[in-house]
TIVO-2410 file (N, C-alpha, C; in nm, 3 decimals):
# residues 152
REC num residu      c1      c2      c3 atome chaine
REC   1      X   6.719  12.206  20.319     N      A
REC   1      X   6.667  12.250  20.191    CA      A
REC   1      X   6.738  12.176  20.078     C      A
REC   2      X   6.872  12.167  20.079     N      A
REC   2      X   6.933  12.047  20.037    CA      A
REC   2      X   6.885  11.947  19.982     C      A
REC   3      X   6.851  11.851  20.087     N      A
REC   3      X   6.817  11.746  20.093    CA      A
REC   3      X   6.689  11.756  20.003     C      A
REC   4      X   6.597  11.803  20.011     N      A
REC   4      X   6.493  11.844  19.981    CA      A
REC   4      X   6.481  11.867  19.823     C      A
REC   5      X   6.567  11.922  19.755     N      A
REC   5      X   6.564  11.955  19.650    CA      A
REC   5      X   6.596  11.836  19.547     C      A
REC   6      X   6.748  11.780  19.653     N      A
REC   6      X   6.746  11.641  19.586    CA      A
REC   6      X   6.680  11.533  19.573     C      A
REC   7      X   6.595  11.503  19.688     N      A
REC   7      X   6.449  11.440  19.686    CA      A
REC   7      X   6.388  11.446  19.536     C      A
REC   8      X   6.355  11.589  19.539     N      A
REC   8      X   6.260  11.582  19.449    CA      A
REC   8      X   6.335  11.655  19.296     C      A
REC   9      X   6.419  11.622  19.289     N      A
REC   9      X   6.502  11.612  19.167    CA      A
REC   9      X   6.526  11.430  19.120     C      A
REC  10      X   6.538  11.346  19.243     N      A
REC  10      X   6.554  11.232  19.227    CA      A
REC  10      X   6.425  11.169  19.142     C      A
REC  11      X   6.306  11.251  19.195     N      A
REC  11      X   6.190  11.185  19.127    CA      A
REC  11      X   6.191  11.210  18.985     C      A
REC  12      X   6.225  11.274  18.918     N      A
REC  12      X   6.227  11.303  18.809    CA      A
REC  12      X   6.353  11.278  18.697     C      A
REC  13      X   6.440  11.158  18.797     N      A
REC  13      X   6.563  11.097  18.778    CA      A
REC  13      X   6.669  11.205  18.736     C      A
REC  14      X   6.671  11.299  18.783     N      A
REC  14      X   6.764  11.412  18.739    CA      A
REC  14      X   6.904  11.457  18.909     C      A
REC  15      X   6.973  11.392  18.928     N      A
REC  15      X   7.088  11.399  19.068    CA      A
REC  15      X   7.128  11.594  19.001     C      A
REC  16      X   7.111  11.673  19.111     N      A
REC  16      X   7.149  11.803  19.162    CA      A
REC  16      X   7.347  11.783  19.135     C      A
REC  17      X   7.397  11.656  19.203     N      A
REC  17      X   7.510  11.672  19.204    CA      A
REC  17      X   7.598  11.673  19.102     C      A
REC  18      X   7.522  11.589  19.021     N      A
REC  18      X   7.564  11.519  18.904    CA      A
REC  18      X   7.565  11.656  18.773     C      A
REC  19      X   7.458  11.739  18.820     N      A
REC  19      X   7.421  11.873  18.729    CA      A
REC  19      X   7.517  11.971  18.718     C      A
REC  20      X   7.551  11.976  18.866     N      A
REC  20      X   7.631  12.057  18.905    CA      A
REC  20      X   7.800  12.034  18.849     C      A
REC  21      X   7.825  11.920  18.861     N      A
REC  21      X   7.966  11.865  18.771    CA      A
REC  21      X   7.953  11.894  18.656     C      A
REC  22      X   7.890  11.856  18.611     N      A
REC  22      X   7.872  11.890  18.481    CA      A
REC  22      X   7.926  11.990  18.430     C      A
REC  23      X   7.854  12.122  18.500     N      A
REC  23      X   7.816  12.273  18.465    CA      A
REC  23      X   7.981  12.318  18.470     C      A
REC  24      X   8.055  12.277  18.609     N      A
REC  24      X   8.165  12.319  18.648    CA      A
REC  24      X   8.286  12.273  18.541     C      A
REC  25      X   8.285  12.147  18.435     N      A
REC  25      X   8.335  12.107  18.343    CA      A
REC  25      X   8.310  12.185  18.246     C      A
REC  26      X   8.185  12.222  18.185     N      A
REC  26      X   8.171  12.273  18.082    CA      A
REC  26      X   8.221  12.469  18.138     C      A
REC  27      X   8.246  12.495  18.233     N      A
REC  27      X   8.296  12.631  18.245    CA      A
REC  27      X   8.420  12.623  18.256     C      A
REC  28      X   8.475  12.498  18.258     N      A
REC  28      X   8.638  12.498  18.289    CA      A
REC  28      X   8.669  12.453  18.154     C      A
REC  29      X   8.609  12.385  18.080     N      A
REC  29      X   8.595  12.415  17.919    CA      A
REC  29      X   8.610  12.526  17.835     C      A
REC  30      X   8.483  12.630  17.837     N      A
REC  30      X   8.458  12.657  17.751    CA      A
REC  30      X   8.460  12.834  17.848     C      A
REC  31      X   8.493  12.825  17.964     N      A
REC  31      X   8.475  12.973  18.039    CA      A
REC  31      X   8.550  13.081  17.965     C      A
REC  32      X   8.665  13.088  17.921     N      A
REC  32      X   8.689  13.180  17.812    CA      A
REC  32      X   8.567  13.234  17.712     C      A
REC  33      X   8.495  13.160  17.642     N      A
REC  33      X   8.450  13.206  17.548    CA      A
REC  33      X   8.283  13.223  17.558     C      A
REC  34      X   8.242  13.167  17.690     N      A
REC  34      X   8.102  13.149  17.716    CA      A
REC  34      X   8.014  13.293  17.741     C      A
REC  35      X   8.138  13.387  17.791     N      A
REC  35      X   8.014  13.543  17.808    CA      A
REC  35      X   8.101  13.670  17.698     C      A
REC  36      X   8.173  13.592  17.595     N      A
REC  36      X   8.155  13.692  17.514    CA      A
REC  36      X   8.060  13.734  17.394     C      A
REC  37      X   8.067  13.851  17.348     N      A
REC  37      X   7.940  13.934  17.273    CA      A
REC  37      X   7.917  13.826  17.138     C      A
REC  38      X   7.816  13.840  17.095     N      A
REC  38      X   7.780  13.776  17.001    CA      A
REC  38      X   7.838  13.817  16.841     C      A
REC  39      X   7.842  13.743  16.751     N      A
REC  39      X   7.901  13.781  16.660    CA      A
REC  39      X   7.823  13.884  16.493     C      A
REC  40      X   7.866  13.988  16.518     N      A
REC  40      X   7.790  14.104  16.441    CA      A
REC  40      X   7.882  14.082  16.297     C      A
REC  41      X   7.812  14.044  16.197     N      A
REC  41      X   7.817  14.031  16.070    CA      A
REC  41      X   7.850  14.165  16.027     C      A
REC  42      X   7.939  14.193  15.909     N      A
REC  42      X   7.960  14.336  15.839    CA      A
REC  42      X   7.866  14.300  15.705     C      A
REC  43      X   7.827  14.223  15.651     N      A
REC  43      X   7.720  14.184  15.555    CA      A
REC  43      X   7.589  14.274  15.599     C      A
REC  44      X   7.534  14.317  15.455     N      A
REC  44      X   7.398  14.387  15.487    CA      A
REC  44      X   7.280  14.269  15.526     C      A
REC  45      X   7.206  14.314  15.622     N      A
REC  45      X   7.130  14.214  15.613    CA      A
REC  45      X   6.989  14.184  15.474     C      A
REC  46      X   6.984  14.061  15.467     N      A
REC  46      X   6.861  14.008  15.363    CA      A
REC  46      X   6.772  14.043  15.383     C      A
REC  47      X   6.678  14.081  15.299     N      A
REC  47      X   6.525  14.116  15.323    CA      A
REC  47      X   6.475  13.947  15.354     C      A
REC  48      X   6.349  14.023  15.419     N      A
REC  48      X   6.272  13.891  15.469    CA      A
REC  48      X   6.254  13.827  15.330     C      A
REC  49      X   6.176  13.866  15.221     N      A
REC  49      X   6.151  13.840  15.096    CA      A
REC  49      X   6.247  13.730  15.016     C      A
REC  50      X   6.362  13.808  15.024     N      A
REC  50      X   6.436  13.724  14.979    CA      A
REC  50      X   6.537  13.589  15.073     C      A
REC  51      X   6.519  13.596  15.196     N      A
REC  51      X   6.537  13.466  15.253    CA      A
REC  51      X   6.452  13.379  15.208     C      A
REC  52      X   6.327  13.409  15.223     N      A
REC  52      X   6.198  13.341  15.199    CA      A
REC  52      X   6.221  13.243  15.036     C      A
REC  53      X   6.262  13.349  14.940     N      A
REC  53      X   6.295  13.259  14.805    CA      A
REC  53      X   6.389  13.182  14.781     C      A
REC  54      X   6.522  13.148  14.906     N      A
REC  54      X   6.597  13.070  14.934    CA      A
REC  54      X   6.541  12.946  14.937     C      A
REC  55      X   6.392  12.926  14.979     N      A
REC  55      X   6.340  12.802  15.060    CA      A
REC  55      X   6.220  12.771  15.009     C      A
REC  56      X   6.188  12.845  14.833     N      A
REC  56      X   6.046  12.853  14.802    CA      A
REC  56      X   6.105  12.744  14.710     C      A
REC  57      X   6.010  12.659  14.673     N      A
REC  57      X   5.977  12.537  14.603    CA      A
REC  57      X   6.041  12.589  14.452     C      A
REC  58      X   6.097  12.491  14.388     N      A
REC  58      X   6.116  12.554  14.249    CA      A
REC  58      X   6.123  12.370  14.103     C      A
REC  59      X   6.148  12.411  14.027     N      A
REC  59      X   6.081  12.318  13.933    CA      A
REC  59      X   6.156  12.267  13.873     C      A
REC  60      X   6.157  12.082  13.917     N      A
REC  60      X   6.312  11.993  13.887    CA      A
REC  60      X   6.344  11.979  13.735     C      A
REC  61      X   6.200  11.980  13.717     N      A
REC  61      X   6.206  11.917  13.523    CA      A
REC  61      X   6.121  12.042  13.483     C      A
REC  62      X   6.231  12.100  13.369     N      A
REC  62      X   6.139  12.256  13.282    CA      A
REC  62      X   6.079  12.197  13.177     C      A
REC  63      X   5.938  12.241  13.197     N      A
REC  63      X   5.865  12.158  13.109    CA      A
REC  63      X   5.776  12.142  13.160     C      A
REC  64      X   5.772  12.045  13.244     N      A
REC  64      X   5.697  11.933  13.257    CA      A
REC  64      X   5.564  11.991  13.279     C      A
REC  65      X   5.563  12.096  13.400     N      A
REC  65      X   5.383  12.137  13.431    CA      A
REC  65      X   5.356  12.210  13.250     C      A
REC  66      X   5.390  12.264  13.189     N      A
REC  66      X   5.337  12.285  13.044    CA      A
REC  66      X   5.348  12.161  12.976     C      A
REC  67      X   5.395  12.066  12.999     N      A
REC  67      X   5.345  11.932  12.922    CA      A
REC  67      X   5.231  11.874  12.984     C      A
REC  68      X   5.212  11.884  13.102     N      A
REC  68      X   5.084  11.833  13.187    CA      A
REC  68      X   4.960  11.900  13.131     C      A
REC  69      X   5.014  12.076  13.115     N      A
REC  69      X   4.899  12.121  13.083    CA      A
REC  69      X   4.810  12.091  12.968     C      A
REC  70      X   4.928  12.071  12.863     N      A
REC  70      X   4.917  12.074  12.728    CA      A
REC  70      X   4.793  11.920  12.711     C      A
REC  71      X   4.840  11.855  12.799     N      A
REC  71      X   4.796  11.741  12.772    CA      A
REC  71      X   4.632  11.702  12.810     C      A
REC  72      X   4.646  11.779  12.937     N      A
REC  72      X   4.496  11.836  12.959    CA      A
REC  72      X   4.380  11.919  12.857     C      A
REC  73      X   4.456  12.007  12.807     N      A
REC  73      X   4.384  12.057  12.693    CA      A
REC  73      X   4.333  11.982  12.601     C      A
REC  74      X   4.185  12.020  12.625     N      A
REC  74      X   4.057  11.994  12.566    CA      A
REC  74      X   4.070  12.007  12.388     C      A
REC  75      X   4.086  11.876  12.311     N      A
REC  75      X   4.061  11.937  12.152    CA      A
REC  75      X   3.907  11.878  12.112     C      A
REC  76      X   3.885  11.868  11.972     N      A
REC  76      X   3.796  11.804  11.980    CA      A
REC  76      X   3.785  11.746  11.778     C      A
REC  77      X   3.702  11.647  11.715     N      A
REC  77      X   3.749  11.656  11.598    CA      A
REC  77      X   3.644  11.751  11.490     C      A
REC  78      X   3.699  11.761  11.367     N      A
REC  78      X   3.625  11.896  11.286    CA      A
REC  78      X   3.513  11.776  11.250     C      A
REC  79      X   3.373  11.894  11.271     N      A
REC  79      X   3.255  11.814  11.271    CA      A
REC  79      X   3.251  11.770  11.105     C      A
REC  80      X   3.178  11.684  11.102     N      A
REC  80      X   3.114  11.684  10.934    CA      A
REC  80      X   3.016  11.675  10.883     C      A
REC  81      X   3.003  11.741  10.831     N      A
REC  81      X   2.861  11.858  10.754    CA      A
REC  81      X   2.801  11.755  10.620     C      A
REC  82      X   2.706  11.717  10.600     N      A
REC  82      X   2.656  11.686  10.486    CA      A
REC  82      X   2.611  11.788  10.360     C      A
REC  83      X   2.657  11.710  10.261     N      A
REC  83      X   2.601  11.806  10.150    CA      A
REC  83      X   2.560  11.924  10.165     C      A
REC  84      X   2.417  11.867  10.224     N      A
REC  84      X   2.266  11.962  10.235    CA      A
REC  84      X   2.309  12.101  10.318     C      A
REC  85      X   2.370  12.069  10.439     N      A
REC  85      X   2.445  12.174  10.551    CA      A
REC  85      X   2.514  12.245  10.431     C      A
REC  86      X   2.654  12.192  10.385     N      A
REC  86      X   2.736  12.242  10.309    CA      A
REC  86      X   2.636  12.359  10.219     C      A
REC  87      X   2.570  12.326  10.166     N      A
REC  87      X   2.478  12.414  10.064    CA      A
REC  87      X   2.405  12.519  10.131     C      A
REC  88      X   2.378  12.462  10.283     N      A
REC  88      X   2.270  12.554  10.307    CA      A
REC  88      X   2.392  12.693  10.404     C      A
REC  89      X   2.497  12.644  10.433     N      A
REC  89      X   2.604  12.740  10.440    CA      A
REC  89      X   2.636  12.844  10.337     C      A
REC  90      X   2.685  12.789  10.216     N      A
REC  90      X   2.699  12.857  10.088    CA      A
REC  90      X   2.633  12.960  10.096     C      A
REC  91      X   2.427  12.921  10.104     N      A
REC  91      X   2.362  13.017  10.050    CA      A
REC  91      X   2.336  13.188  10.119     C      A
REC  92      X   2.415  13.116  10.257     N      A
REC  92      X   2.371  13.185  10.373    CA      A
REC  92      X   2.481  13.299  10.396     C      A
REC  93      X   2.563  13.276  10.373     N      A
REC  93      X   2.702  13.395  10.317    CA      A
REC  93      X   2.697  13.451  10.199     C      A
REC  94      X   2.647  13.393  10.102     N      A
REC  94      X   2.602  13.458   9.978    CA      A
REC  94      X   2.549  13.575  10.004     C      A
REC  95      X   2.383  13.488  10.095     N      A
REC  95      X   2.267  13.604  10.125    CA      A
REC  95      X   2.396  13.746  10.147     C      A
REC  96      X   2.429  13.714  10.307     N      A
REC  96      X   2.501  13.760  10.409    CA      A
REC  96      X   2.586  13.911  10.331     C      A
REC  97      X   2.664  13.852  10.269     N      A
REC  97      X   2.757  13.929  10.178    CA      A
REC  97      X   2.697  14.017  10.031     C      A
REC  98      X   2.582  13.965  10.005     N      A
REC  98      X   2.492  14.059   9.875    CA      A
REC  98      X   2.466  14.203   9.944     C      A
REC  99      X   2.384  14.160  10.071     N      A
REC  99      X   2.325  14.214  10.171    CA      A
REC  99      X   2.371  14.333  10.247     C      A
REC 100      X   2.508  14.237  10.270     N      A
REC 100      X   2.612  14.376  10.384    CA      A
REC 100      X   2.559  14.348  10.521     C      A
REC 101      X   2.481  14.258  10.597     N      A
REC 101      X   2.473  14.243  10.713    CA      A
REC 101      X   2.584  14.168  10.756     C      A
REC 102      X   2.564  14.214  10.885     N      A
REC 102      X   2.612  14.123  10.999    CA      A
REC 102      X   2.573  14.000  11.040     C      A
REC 103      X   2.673  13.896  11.045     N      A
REC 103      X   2.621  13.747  11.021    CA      A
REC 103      X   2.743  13.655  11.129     C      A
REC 104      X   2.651  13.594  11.192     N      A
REC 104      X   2.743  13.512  11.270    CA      A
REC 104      X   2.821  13.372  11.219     C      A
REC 105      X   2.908  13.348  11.253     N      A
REC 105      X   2.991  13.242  11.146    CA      A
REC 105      X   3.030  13.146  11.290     C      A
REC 106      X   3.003  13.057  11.349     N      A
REC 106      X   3.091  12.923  11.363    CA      A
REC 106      X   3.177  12.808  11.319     C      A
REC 107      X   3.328  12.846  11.359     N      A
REC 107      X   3.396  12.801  11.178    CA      A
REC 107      X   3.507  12.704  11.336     C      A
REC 108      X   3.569  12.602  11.269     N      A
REC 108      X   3.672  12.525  11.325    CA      A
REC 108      X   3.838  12.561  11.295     C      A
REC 109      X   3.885  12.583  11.381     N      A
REC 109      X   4.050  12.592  11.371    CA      A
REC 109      X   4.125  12.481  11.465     C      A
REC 110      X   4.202  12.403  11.284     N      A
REC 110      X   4.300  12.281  11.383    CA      A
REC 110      X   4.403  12.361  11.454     C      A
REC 111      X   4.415  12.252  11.586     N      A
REC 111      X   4.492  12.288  11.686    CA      A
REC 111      X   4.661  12.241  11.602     C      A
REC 112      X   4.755  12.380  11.652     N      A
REC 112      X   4.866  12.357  11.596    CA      A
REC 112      X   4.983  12.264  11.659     C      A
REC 113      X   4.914  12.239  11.813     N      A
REC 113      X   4.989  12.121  11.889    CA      A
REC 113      X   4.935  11.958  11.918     C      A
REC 114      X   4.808  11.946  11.870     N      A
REC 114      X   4.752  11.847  11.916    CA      A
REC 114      X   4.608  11.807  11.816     C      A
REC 115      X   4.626  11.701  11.763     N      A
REC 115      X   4.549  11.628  11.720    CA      A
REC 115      X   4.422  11.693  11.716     C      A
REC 116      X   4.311  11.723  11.644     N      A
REC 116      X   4.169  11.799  11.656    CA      A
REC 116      X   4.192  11.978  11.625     C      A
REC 117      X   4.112  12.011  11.714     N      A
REC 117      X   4.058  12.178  11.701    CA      A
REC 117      X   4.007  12.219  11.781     C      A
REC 118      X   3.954  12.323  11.817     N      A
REC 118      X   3.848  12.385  11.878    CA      A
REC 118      X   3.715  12.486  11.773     C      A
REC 119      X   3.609  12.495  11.818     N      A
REC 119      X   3.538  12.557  11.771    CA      A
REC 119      X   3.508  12.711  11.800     C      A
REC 120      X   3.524  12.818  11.657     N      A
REC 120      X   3.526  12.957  11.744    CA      A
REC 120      X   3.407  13.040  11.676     C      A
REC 121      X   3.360  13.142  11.736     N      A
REC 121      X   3.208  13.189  11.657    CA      A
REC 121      X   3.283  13.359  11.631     C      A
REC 122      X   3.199  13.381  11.549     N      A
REC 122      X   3.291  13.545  11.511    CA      A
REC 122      X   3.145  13.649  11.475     C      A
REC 123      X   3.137  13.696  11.489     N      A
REC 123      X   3.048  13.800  11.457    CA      A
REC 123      X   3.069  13.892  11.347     C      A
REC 124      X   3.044  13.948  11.242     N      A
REC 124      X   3.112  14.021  11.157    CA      A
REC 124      X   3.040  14.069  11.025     C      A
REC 125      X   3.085  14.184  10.960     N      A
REC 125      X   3.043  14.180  10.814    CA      A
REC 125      X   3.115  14.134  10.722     C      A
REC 126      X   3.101  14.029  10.622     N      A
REC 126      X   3.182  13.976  10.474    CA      A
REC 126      X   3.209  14.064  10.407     C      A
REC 127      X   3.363  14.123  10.386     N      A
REC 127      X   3.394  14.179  10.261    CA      A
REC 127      X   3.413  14.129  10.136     C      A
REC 128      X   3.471  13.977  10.137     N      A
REC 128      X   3.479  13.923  10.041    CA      A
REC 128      X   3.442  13.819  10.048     C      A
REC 129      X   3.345  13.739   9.955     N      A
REC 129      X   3.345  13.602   9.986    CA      A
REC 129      X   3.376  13.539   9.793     C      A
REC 130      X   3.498  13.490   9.823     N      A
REC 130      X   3.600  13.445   9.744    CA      A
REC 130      X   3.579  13.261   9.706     C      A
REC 131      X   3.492  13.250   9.640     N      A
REC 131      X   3.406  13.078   9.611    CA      A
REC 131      X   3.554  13.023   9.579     C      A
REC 132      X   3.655  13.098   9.459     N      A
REC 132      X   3.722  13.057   9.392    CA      A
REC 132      X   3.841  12.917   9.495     C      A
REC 133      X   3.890  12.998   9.572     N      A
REC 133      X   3.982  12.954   9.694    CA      A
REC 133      X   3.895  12.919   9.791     C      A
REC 134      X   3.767  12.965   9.808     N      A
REC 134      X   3.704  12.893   9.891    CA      A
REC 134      X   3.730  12.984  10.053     C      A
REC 135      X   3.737  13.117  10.006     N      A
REC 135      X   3.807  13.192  10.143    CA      A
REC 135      X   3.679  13.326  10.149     C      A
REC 136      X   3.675  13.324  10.273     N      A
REC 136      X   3.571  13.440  10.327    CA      A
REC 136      X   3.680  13.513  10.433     C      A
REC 137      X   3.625  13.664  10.364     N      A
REC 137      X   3.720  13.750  10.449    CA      A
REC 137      X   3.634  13.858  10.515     C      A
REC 138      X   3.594  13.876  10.636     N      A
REC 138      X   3.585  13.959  10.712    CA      A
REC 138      X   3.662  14.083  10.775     C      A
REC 139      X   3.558  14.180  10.829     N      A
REC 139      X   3.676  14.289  10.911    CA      A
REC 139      X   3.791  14.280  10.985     C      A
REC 140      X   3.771  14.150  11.052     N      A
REC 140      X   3.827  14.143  11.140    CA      A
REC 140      X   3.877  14.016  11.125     C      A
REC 141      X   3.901  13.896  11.016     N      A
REC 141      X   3.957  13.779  11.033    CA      A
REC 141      X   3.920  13.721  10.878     C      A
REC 142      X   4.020  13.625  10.833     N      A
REC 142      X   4.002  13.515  10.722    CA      A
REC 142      X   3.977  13.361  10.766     C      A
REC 143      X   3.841  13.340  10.677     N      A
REC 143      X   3.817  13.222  10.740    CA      A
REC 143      X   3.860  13.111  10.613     C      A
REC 144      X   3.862  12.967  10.628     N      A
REC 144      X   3.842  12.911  10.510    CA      A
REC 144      X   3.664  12.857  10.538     C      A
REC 145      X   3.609  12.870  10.387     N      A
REC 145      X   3.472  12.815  10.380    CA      A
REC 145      X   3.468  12.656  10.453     C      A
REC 146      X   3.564  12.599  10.363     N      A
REC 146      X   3.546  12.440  10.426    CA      A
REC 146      X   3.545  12.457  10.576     C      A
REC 147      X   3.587  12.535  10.671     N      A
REC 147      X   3.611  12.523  10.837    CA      A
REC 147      X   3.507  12.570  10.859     C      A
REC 148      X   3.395  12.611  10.839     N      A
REC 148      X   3.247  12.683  10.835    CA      A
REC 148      X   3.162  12.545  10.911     C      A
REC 149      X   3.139  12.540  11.006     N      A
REC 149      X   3.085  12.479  11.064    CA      A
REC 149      X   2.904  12.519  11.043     C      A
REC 150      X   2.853  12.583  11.119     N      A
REC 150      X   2.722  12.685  11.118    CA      A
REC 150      X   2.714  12.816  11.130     C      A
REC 151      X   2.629  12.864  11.037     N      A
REC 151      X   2.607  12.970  11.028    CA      A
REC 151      X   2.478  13.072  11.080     C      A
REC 152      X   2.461  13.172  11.133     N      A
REC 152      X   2.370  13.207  11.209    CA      A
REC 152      X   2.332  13.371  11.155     C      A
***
């Protein structure tokens, strides 16, 4: 049976005898310390959770993804209205505000980080519409006339 084993240990280039030395070195080594108990920590153990945030990705340069974003963000430039528009705005907040209805306003606000604006629509009634300064004041917001894009 011997023989046999070494046969077919040989095929797989692995010598039985050679294993066996080995084993008997590393117990004349290390036989003191090889069947004692394992070592029990007095530390509480970590939640899974927080091992896990040991090893979670975190962010080399602060900043940078809000500069990426920033940069992505969509502006656009304040349209420009001819005369005729300009006038036919005027008359239409006038109406709007004699009236006391509700009147839709599409007005432009420059962006305070980046070159351009965006365009915002408001729904509302005019409490004041102030030619002097050129300021329309609603319930709910102050616009300037000049940022008056269209009116609806």
């Amino acid at each position: 049976m011997r023989k046999r084993d070494n046969q077919w240990h040989n095929v797989y280039g692995v010598d039985i005898e050679e294993l066996e030395d080995r084993a008997r070195e590393a117990y004349e080594k290390y036989g003191d310390i090889i069947n004692l108990p394992r070592h029990v920590s007095r530390r509480k153990h970590m939640s899974t959770y927080k091992r896990a945030a040991q090893f979670a990705p975190f962010s080399a340069l602060t900043g940078y993804e809000d500069s990426i974003n920033e940069t992505q963000r969509m502006t656009m430039s304040k349209p420009e209205l001819s005369e005729d528009q300009k006038e036919m705005i005027d008359y239409r907040l006038r109406q709007a505000y004699f009236d006391h209805e509700e009147i839709e306003v599409t007005y432009f606000v420059k962006d305070q980080k980046k070159e351009g604006g965006s365009l915002f629509v408001i729904s509302d009634v005019i409490k004041t519409y102030d030619d002097i300064n050129r300021l329309l004041i609603m319930n709910q917001s102050k616009i300037m006339i000049d940022d008056i894009v269209f009116v609806k």
